[in-house]
Steps between C-alpha positions, in 0.01 A plus 500: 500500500133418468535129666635464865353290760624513824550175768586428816914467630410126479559345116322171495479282199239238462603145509339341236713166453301178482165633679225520202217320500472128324200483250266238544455212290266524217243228576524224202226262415658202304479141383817323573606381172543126445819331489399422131440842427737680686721773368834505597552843596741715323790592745503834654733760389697649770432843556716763382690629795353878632666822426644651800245812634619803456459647874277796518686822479377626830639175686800532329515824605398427811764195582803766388431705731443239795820353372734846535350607790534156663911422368572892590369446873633141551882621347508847689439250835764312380722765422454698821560159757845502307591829482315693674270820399787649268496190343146526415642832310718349246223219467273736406707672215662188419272203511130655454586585093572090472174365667302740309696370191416150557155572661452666130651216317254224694180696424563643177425850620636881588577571869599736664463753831480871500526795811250715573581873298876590648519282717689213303831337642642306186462813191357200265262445766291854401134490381343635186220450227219310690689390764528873620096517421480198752712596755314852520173275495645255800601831690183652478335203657776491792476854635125413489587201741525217246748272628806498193508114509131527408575730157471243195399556141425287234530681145365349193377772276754785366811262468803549255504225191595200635395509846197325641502676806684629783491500886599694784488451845619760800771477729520536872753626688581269789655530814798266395550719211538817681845375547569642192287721437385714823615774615785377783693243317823362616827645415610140366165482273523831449848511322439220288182672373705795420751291331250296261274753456639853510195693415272280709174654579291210668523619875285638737229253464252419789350136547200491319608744226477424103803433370447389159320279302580162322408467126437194262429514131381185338585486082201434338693139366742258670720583288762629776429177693825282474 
């Protein structure tokens, strides 16, 4: 892993739209023709219409994961003003799978989020390969006082066939989210953890903790773009 730059919790993607510079005119010194001599002009083909840009990888990495993490927040509200913080439970192991399926399906990338080393909730949820690297990397940094928000990489060098690059970023544990995983969680929340996840291991998190990472890979093509 010989290429990883690291950036602030903030991703911010340049708007370029519509803001170059114009050229100036060239400067043309020229007789007006006579209406004897004249040419009529030959008409003007219309120009061919542009190819659609292919967005750089790194945005498109960068707007999947703005994208999850913005539908997961907005639908967990949603979920816990109907049914309270059990409900945010089932919407977890029911609902996050689908956004990151159609988050996927937008960008034309791999998503995904992984726990820190035993400390995973959903079993598909456990880290290996360079993720693991990462996460050891991004815990380093936090018992060091790096704040996990802050813990991003950027990897462009060392990637499988097919991939252009991938992305992490780190995970904080909130205070909301020690609803679920602290260390005094309600008998209500509580049971329906036990029932949806029977070998759950994601509790006794503080506020401010690591608790994972999110990961994008960009394909090298758009060919997984629908």
């Amino acid at each position: 892993m010989n290429s990883m730059t690291r950036y602030s919790p903030v991703l911010v993607l340049a708007m370029l739209a519509g803001c170059g510079s114009e050229l100036a005119p060239e400067a043309v010194t020229a007789t007006t023709p006579s209406a004897e001599t004249a040419a009529v002009p030959e008409p003007t083909p219309a120009p061919a219409p542009a190819e659609e840009a292919t967005p750089d990888a790194q945005a498109r990495g960068q707007a999947a994961m703005r994208e999850f993490g913005d539908r997961l927040r907005n639908e967990l509200r949603a979920a816990m003003s109907q049914d309270g913080a059990a409900g945010a439970v089932s919407f977890c192991h029911d609902q996050a799978p689908r956004i990151a399926d159609e988050v996927m399906a937008t960008h034309g990338v791999r998503l995904g989020r992984v726990a820190v080393a035993g400390r995973n909730r959903n079993p598909g949820n456990a880290h290996g390969g360079w993720q693991g690297e990462l996460l050891d990397s991004f815990q380093r940094a936090v018992n060091t006082g790096g704040a996990p928000e802050s813990q991003m990489a950027v990897i462009r060098d060392d990637v499988p066939a097919g991939v252009e690059l991938r992305m992490a970023r780190g995970i904080r544990v909130e205070a909301a989210c020690l609803m679920c995983h602290g260390d005094n969680i309600a008998p209500p929340i509580a049971e329906r953890l036990a029932a949806l996840y029977p070998e759950d291991r994601a509790t006794g998190f503080l506020e401010g903790d690591l608790r994972g990472l999110v990961w994008v890979e960009v394909p090298s093509t758009t060919e997984a773009r629908p």
